[in-house]
C-alpha positions, 0 to 999 in steps of 0.5 A: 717259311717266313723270315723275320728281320730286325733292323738297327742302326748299325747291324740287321739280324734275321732269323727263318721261322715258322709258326714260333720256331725260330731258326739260327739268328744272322747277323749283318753289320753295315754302313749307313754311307753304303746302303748298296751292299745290304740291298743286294744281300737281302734281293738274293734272300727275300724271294725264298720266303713266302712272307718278310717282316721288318722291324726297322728304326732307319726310316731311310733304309726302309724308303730304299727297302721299298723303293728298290725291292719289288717283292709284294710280301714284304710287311714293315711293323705296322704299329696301328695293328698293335695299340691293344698293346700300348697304354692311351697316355703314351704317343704311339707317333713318337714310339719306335716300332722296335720297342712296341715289338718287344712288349709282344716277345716278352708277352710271348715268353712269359705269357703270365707274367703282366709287368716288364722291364725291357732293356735293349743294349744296342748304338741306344740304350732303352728302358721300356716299361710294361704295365698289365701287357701294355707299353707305359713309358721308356728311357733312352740313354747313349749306348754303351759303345756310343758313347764311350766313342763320343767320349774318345773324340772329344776328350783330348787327353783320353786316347782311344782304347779297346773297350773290352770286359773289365772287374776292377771296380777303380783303375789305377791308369787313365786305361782302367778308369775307363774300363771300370766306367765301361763295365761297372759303372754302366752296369750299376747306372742300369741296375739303378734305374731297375730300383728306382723304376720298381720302388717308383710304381711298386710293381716286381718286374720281370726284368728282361735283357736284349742288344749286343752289349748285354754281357756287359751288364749281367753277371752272375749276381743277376737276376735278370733274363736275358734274350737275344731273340726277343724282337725277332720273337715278337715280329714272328708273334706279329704274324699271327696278328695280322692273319 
C-alpha cells in the first residue's frame, strides 16, 4: 500500500492507494509557526507504507520533511519526470508541482477529453489551462478566504464577520454586501474567466473544479465538474510513471 499527500499552504490531505484506488481522503490543518506537530503525526504514519509521494507547494516544510524523516521512500513530485505534459512556451522552473499534478488527474478521469480548465479553490485561487493534455498557461488569484481575511484587517469600517453561504444577490447591511461579494460575486468573476478563457482560444473546455472552497462557486445551474481528489489522483497516476 502507498499513500499519497497533497501539501497546501495551511492543510495536507492524504489518502492510501493502490494501483488507482484511492482510500478515504484525510484532512489535516496546521500551522506554519509550528511545523513540529505535522512532523511527528507523519513520522508515526510513513513506516506503513512501501512508498510515500508528496505534492507540496511549501518548500520549507519539504526542507524539514527531508531533513527530519530518514525514510528512503519518500518520493516529492519531480517535475522533470512530467515535461511530456507541459507546452515548451511554458517556464516549467516557475510552475507549482501542484498544478502540473492535476493536468495528470484530469487526464486520468477524462482520458478522451484534450482540453481542460482546472480551478483549484484553496489559500490561492488557480485557473490552469490545458491544451491537447499539456499544461498551457494559468491564472493566480487571492483565495476566496484570504482575501476576505485581508479585507478584514485592513478595512476600518468593516468588521470581521463569518464568511458562510449566502444567495442574496445584493445586501441590504454592510454583513450582506459582504456575503453577496463572498458567494455571488467571486462565483460570477470565475464563471467570467471560464467565458472569457473559452471565446479566447475557441476550444470547449472540460471545466473542472477542486479546493476547499468549491461549494461556494458551484451550483446547481453548473456545468462544472468538481473533485475533491484530483491532486491526489494524479500523484497516485505519477506512480506508474515513474515504475
Amino acid at each position: 500500500m502507498n499513500l499519497a499527500i497533497d501539501i497546501g499552504n495551511t492543510s495536507l490531505k492524504k489518502v492510501s492507494f493502490s494501483d488507482l484506488k484511492l482510500d478515504k481522503i484525510k484532512h489535516i490543518n496546521y500551522s506554519k509557526k509550528d511545523f513540529n506537530k505535522l512532523l511527528i503525526r507523519l513520522k508515526k504514519t510513513f513506516p506503513k507504507y512501501d512508498k510515500i509521494y508528496i505534492c507540496s507547494v511549501v518548500p520549507e516544510l519539504n526542507k524539514l520533511i527531508k531533513r527530519e524523516i530518514s525514510n528512503r521512500n519518500i518520493f516529492f513530485i519531480n517535475k522533470n519526470i512530467l515535461k511530456a505534459y507541459i507546452h515548451k512556451s511554458v517556464n516549467i522552473k516557475q510552475l507549482g508541482t501542484d498544478r502540473l499534478i492535476n493536468v495528470i488527474g484530469a487526464n486520468t478521469i477524462f482520458p478522451k477529453i484534450n482540453h481542460f480548465i482546472i480551478i483549484d479553490l484553496g489559500t490561492a485561487t488557480t485557473l490552469d489551462l490545458i491544451i491537447n493534455k499539456k499544461y498551457f498557461g494559468g491564472v493566480i488569484l487571492p483565495g476566496l478566504n484570504t482575501s476576505y481575511s485581508n479585507l478584514f484587517s485592513l478595512a476600518s469600517g468593516i468588521k470581521s464577520i463569518s464568511l458562510m453561504k449566502h444567495n442574496d444577490i445584493i445586501g441590504k447591511d454592510t454583513k450582506g454586501a459582504i456575503l453577496s461579494g463572498y458567494n455571488t460575486g467571486y462565483r460570477l468573476m470565475i464563471e467570467s474567466y471560464i467565458k472569457f478563457l473559452s471565446a479566447k482560444y475557441n476550444y470547449k473546455f472540460k471545466v473542472i473544479f477542486t479546493g476547499g472552497y468549491a461549494s461556494n462557486i458551484i451550483n446547481k445551474q453548473n456545468n462544472f465538474y468538481y473533485r475533491e481528489d484530483l491532486t491526489l489522483l494524479g500523484i497516485a497516476h505519477y506512480d506508474y510513471l515513474v515504475k
